[in-house]
C-alpha positions as CSV (number, residue, x, y, z in Angstrom):
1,X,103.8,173.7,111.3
2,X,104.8,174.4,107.7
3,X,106.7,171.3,107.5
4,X,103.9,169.3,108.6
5,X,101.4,171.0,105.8
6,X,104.2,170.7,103.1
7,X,104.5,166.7,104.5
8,X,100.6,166.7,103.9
9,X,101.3,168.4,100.9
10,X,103.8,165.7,99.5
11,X,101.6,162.9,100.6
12,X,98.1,164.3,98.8
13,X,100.5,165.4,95.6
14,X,102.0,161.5,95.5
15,X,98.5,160.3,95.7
16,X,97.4,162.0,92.8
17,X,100.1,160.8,91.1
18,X,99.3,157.5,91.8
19,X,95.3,158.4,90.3
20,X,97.2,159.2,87.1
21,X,98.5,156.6,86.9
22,X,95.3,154.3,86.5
23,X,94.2,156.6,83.6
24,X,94.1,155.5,80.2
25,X,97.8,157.2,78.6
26,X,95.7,158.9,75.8
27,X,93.7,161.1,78.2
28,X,97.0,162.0,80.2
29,X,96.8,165.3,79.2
30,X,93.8,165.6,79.7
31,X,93.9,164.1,83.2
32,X,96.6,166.0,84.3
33,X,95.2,169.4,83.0
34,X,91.8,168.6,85.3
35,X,93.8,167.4,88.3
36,X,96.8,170.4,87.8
37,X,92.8,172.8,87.5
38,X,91.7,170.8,90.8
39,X,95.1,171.5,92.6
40,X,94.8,175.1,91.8
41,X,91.5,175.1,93.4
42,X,92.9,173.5,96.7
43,X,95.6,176.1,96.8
44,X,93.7,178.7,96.6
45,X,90.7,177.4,99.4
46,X,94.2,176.8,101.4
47,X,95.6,179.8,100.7
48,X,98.5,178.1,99.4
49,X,100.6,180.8,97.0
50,X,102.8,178.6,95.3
51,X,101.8,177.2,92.1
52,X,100.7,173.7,92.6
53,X,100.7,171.7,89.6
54,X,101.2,167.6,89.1
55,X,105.0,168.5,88.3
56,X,104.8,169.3,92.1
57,X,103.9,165.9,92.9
58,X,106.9,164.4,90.5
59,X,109.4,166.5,91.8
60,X,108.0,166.1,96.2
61,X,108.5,162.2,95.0
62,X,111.8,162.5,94.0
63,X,113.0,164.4,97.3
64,X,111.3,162.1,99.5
65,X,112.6,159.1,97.7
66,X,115.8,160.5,97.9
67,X,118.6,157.6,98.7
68,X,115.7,155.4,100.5
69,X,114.4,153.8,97.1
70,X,116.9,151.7,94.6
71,X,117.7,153.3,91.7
72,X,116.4,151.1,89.4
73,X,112.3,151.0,91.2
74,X,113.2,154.4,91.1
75,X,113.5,154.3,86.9
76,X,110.8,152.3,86.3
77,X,108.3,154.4,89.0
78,X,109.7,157.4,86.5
79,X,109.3,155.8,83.4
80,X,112.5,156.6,82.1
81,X,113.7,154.9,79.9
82,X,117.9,155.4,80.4
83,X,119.1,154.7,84.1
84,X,121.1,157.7,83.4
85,X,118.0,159.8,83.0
86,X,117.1,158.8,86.6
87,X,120.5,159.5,88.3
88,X,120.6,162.7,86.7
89,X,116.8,163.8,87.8
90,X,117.7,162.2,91.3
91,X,120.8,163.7,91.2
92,X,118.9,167.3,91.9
93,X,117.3,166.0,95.3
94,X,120.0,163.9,97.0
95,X,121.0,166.1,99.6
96,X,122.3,164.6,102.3
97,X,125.8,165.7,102.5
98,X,124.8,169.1,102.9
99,X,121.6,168.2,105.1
100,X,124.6,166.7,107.6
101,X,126.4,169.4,107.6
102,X,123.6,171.9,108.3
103,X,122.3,169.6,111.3
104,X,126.0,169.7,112.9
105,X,126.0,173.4,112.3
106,X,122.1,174.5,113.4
107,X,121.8,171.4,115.6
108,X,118.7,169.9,114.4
């Protein structure tokens, strides 16, 4: 059950993401402030107690994307501006080795 609300989670998160990214790139702040404000409201109704904020979104993104999305779609989806910028945030969610070696030890 909690994996299927945090999937929900990820999917809502990567969709606001995707709103901000039709807003003009002056009001970004500001977008992102109102949508980080309108995320803390869902949490709450939810009764959610993490802290969901639009970083959220970045980083649920990133683990998803994992090794299933090239590098380089990857950069430009980021905005980074270095490759290196991208493996190195990318880096911090590619997990499969040890995801492997869990399954062959739990089983799942």
């Amino acid at each position: 059950m909690e994996f299927e609300a945090t999937a929900n989670l990820s999917r809502f998160c990567l969709g606001l993401t995707a709103l901000s990214e039709i807003i003009d790139i002056d009001s970004v702040n500001t977008a992102t402030s109102k949508l980080n404000k309108v995320l803390k409201s869902i949490a709450t109704q939810a009764n959610i107690d993490k802290n969901l904020v639009m970083h959220n979104a970045r980083n649920s993104f990133g683990n998803i994307a994992g090794d299933k999305i090239p590098i380089h779609t990857l950069q430009k989806l980021y905005r980074h501006s270095s490759i290196i910028t991208t493996a190195n945030y990318q880096q911090s969610f590619t997990n499969k080795d040890t995801d492997d070696a869990i399954d062959k030890v739990v089983g799942f």
